[in-house]
N, C-alpha and C positions, 0 to 999 in steps of 0.2 A: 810814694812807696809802691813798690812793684807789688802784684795781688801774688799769693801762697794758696792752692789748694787746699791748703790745710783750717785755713782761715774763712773757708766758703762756710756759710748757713744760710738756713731759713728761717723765718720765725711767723707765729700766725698771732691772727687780734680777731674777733668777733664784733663784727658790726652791728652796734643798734637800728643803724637805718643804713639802709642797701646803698652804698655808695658814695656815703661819707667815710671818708678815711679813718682808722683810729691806731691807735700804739698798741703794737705784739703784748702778748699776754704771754705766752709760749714759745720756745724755742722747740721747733719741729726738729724730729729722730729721723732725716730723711733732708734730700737736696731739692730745692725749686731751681728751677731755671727757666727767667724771664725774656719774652721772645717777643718784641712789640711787629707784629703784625700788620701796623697802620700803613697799606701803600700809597705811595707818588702814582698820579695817574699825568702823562708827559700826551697832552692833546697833539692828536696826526693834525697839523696845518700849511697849507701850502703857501708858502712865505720867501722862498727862494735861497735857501738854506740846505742841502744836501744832510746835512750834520746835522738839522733839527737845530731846535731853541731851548735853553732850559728852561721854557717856562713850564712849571706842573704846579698839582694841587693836590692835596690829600682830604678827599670826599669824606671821609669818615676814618673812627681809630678804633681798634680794637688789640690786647695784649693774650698772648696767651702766657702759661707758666705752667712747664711739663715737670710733675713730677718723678724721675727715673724709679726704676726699680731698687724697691729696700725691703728692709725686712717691716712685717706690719707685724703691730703692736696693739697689746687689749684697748691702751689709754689714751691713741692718738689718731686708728683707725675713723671713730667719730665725725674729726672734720671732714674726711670726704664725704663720707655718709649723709651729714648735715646740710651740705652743700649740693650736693644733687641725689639724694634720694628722698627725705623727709626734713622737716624742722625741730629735730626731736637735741637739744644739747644739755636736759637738763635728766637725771636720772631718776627710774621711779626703785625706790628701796627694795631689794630682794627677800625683804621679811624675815618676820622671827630678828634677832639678834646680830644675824651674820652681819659685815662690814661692806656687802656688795649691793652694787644699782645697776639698773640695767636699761638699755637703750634699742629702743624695736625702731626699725627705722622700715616702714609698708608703703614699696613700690606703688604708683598711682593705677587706679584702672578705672571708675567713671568720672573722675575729676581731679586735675591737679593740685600737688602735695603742695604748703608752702616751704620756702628753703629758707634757709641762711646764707648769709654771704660774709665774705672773709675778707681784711687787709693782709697782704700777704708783703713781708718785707724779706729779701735775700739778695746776696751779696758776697763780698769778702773785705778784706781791711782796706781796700783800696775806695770802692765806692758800694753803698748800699742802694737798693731802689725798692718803691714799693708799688703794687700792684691793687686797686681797689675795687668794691664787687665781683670780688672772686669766687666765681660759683664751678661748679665739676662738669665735665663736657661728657668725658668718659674714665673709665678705671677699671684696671683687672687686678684680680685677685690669684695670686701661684701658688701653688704646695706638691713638693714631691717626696719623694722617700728619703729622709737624713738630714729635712731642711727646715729652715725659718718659711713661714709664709710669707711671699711676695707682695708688695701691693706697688703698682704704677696707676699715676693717675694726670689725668692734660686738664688742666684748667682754663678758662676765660677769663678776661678784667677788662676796667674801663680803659684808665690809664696807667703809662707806665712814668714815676715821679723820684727824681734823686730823694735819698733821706739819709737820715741817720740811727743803725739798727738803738733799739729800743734794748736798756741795758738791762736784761735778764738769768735769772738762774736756771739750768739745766733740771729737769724733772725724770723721776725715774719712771721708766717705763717698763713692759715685759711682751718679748716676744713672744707672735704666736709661731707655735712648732706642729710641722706636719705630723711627727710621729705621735701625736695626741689625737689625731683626728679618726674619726667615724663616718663612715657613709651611711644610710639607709635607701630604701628603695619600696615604695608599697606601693599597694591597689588607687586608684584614684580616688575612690570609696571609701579606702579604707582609713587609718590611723595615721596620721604625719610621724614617722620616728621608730616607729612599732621593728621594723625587720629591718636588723642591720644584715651589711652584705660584709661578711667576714674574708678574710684572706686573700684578698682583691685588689683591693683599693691604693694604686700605684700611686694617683697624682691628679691633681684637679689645675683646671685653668677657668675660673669664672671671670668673662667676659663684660660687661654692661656698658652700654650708651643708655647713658640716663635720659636723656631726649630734651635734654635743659641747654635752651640756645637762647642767644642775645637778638635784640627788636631793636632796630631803627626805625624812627621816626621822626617827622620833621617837630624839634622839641628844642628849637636852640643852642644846641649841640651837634657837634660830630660823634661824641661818643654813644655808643646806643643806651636805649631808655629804657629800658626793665630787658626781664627776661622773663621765657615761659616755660614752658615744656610739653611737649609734643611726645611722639609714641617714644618709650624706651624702649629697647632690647637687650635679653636676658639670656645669656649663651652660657651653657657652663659641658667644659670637655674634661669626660672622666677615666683616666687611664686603668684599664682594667687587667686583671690577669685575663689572659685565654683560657677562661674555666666553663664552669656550668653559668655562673652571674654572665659574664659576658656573651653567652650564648642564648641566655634567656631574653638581652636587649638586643641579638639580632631578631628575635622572636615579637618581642616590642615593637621593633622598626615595622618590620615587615606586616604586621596586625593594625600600625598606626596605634595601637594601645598607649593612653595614657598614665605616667607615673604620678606618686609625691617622692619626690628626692628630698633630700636634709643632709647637708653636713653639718659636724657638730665637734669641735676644738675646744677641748677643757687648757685652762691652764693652775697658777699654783691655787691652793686651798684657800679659801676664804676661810674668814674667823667667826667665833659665834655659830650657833645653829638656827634651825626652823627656817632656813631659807628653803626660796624655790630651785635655787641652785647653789652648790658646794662651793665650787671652784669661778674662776676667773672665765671666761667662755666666749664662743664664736658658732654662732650656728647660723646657717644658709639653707629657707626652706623654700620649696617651689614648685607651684604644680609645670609639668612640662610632657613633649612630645618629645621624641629623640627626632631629631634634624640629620643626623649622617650617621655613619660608623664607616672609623676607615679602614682599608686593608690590612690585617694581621704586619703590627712589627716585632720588634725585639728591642729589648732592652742592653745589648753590649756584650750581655753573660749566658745569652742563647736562651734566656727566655722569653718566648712568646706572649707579646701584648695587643688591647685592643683598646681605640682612643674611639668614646661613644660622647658625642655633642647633643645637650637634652638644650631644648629652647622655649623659656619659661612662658606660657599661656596661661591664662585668667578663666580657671574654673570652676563650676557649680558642683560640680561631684564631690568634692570633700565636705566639710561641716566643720568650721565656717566656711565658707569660699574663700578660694587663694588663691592667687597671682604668685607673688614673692616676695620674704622679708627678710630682713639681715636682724639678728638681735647680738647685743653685745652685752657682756656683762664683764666690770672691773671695779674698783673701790673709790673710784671720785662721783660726788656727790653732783658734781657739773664739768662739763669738759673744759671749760675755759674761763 
């Protein structure tokens, strides 16, 4: 049978042990597409052959699996998180009575995080294939004015292995939406969250390479044998109006002055009270320096914008000291 677009999915599984295979748990709200990486290496030999020989060999294998651009969701956002920023898949209760958990997931800075790794099964009705020790390479995070926020994210695995998807039911999810979102901006000293920048806040594009890459070693395998993580980077570009806020981060720039940035995306109401949070939520906190500001644009309708890139550094000036952390809060008890 001929493959249907319509017919393509993903679906994710949680691995107990890093690179044993297991069966999807979840059918992901978003596309994988599986891209096995492993090359032919065709030895130059001087054989008397113009055309060459086909003899090769494939040294080592390695898959990647790019997630395109979707809409990110309170309830699914997680697995990437899990898989390269922290090991964090199980929720801690938001208190008091409400129905919410929440999941902090704190970027490494004198030692690295442990992760998670994922079997990752997609396809369409024609063939499925699954991808195992799926850990996150890189992933950005979009939101502009009138929209769902973005998430793309590229993945590593060992192998790529025909299957058969894992017969699952559809779980409800909820997007997160730009127009819920909050910026802040304070002293380095000061308060995370404390001053928000009102009437500004066009569009954010956060960046990360998580720094989480695959080790070969000579281990009886061509596939590689763990992985680590090495320095991540933490880019996050914030569209501003051309106002006084935007003027104040050319002022930033130019001092080298150090911020705390926070964005922070409620979504519906959570039930019960005495929590530490109401609603459904997304918040992005980080100490940073601004890295560029680019030249005055426009937005289409003649007005005047300015796209300022803060690039997240591990400082002592706040209380506690902060790099940067993602924290998530939605109503599952465990993500998978």
């Amino acid at each position: 049978m001929a493959g249907i677009r319509m017919l393509r999915k993903a679906q994710i599984g949680l691995e107990s042990s890093a690179g044993t295979a297991v069966a999807a748990t979840a059918i992901y709200r978003g596309l994988a597409l599986i891209d096995d990486q492993s090359k032919p290496v065709f030895p130059v030999e001087d054989v008397g052959y113009l055309s060459g020989t086909n003899r090769a060999y494939i040294p080592k294998t390695v898959v990647n699996v790019s997630m395109p651009e979707h809409e990110a969701t309170f309830e699914q956002l997680g697995y990437v998180l899990s898989a390269g920023v922290e090991d964090v898949v199980t929720g801690t209760s938001n208190g008091g009575t409400t129905n919410g958990y929440t999941y902090l997931y704190t970027f490494p800075t004198t030692a690295a995080k442990t992760l998670k790794s994922y079997t990752i099964e997609a396809g369409d009705n024609t063939q499925a294939e699954e991808v195992e020790y799926a850990q996150v390479r890189s992933f950005n995070l979009t939101g502009a004015a009138g929209e769902a926020v973005k998430l793309s994210a590229d993945w590593f695995g060992r192998n790529r292995t025909k299957t058969t998807f894992t017969s699952l039911s559809l779980t409800d999810v909820e997007e997160i939406l730009f127009q819920n979102a909050k910026l802040y901006i304070d002293a380095a000293n000061g308060t995370i969250g404390a001053t928000r920048a009102t009437n500004t806040f066009l569009g954010f594009d956060l960046s990360v390479k998580t720094g989480v890459v695959p080790v070969w070693t000579g281990d009886g395998s061509k596939a590689f044998s763990f992985s680590k993580t090495v320095m991540p980077e933490i880019l996050l570009k914030v569209t501003f109006e051309h106002d006084a806020v935007a003027v104040a981060r050319k002022d930033d720039f130019a001092a080298g002055t150090e911020r705390l940035v926070s964005i922070v995306i409620t979504g519906s109401a959570l039930t019960g009270t005495g929590g530490t949070y109401t609603t459904k939520l997304l918040r992005i906190n980080m100490a940073a320096k601004i890295d560029s500001i680019e030249p005055m644009g426009e937005d289409g309708d003649g007005d005047n914008t300015v796209q300022v890139t803060f690039r997240a550094r591990f400082s002592t000036a706040p209380n506690p000291d902060l790099f940067a952390n993602i924290l998530v809060c939605n109503t599952l008890a465990t993500l998978v």
